[in-house]
C-alpha positions in Angstrom: 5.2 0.2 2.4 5.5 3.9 2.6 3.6 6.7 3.5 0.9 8.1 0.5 0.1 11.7 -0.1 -3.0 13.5 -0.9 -5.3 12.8 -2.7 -4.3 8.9 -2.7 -7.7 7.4 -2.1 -6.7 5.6 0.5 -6.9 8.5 3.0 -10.4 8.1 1.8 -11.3 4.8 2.7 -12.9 4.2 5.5 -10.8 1.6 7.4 -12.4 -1.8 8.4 -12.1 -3.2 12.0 -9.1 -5.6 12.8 -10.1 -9.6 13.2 -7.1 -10.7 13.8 -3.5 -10.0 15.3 -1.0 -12.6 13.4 2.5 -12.0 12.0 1.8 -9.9 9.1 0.0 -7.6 11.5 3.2 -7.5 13.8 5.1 -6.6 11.0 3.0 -3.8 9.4 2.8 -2.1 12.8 6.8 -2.4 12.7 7.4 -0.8 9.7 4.9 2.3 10.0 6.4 2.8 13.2 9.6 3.3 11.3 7.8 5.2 8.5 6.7 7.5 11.5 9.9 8.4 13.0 11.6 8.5 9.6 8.8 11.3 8.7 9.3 12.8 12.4 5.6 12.2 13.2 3.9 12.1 16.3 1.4 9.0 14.8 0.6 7.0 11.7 -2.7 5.5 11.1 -2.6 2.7 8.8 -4.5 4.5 6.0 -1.9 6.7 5.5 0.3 3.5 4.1 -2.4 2.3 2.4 -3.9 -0.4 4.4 -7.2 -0.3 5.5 -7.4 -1.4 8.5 -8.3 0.3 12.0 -4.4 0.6 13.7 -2.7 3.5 14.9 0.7 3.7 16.2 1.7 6.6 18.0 4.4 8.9 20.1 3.3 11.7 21.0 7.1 12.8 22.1 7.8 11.7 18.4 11.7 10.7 19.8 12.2 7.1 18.5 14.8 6.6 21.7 11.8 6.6 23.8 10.1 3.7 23.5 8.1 3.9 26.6 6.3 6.2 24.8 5.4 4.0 21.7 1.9 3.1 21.3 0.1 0.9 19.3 -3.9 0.9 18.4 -6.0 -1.2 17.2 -10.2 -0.7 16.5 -9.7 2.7 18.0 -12.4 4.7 18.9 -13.3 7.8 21.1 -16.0 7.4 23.1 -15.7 10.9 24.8 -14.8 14.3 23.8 -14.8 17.5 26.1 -13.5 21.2 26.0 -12.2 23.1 23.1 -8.4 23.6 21.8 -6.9 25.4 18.6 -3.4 25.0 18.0 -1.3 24.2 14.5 -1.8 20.7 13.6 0.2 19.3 10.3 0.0 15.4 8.3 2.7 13.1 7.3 0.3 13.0 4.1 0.9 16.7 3.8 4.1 17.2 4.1 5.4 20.4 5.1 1.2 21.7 5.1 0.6 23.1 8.7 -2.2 25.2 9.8 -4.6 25.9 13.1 -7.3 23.5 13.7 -9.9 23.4 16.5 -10.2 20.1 18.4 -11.4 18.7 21.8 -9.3 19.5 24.5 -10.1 16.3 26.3 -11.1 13.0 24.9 -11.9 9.3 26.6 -10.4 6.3 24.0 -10.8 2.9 23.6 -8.7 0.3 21.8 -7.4 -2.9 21.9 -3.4 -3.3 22.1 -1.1 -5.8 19.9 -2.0 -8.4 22.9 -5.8 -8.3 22.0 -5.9 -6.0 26.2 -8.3 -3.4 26.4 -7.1 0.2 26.7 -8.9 2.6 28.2 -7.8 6.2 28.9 -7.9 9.8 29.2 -5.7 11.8 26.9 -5.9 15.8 27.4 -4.0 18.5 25.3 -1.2 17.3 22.2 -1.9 13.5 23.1 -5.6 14.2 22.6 -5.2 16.2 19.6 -2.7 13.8 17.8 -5.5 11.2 18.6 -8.1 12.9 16.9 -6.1 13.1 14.3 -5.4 9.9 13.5 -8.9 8.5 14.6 -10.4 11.0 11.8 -7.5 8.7 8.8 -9.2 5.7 9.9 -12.4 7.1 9.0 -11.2 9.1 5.8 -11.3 12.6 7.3 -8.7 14.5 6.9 -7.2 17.8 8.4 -8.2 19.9 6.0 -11.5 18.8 6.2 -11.3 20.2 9.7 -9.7 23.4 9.0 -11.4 26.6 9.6 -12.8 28.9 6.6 -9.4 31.1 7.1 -7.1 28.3 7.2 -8.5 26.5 4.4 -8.3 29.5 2.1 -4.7 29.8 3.2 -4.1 26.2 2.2 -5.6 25.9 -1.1 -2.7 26.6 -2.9 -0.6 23.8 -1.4 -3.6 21.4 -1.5 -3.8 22.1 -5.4 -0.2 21.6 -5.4 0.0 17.9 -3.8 -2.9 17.7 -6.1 -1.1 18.4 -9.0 1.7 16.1 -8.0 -0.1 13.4 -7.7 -2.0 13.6 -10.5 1.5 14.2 -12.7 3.0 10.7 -11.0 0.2 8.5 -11.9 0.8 10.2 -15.6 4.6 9.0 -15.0 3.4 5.3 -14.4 4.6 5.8 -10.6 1.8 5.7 -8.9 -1.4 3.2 -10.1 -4.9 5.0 -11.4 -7.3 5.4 -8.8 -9.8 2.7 -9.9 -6.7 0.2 -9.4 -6.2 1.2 -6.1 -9.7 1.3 -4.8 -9.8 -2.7 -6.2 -6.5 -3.3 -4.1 -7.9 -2.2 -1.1 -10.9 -4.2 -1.1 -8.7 -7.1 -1.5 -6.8 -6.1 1.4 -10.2 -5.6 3.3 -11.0 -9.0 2.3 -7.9 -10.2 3.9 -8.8 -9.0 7.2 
């Protein structure tokens, strides 16, 4: 498992609801919280390692010593969004890409923790914003897709540049072709 840059077309794919919480699941959540703090995130969605499922692990102080702080998500959803922020935002799928996105300042989530328990709360500020974030991987959107005019001219460089890159390793034989990937996650969706 690791974490895929754009344009994989997993950050594409709409991620399907989990069934089930069994040992694989426990295990996947494990290592993309590791994948997280390796990458000094703040949260992972599972479509950003390829799986497509509806799971979120987050810590919004992004310091692996705190595990209070550690969070996992499953079926995610926000039921609830209030205010207005704008503040830089950047993507472990974008490495190094940062730029200023407007988001809700407030937001009311739902999800359902590794114990199948119902969470329910009300995130404000960074928390809020980081859960926007990931909320919009499960459903394929990605930051730049909520970039402003401004900021997306000022990232079209770099976006053609992770473009280029990723087009050049599936040349080298690292990566697989597209069509091979979109037939490997509907396996894994099958799974589910």
């Amino acid at each position: 498992m690791k974490i895929v840059k754009y344009p994989h077309p997993a950050l594409r794919h709409p991620a399907k609801p989990v069934r089930s919480i069994d040992r694989e699941m426990h295990l996947n959540v494990g290592r993309m919280k590791e994948l997280m703090y390796e990458a000094r995130g703040l949260g992972l969605a599972a479509t950003q390692v390829a799986l497509p499922c509806q799971v979120l692990v987050m810590n919004v102080t992004g310091d692996p010593n705190k595990k209070e702080a550690e969070e996992v998500f499953l079926n995610p959803r926000i039921v609830e969004r209030k205010g207005v922020q704008e503040d830089d935002e950047g993507c472990l799928s974008f490495p190094g890409l940062y730029q200023t996105v407007r988001r809700a300042k407030t937001v009311k989530i739902q999800a359902y923790d590794l114990g199948g328990a119902l969470i329910e709360r009300t995130l404000h500020d960074l928390e809020a914003r980081a859960w926007q974030h990931e909320i919009d991987h499960l459903n394929g959107v990605l930051f730049i897709d909520m970039m402003g005019p401004i900021a997306k001219i000022a990232a079209r460089s770099s976006v053609k540049n992770f473009e280029k890159e990723f087009r050049a390793a599936q040349a080298r034989g690292e990566i697989p072709a597209d069509l091979e990937i979109e037939k490997l996650l509907a396996a894994l969706e099958a799974n589910l």
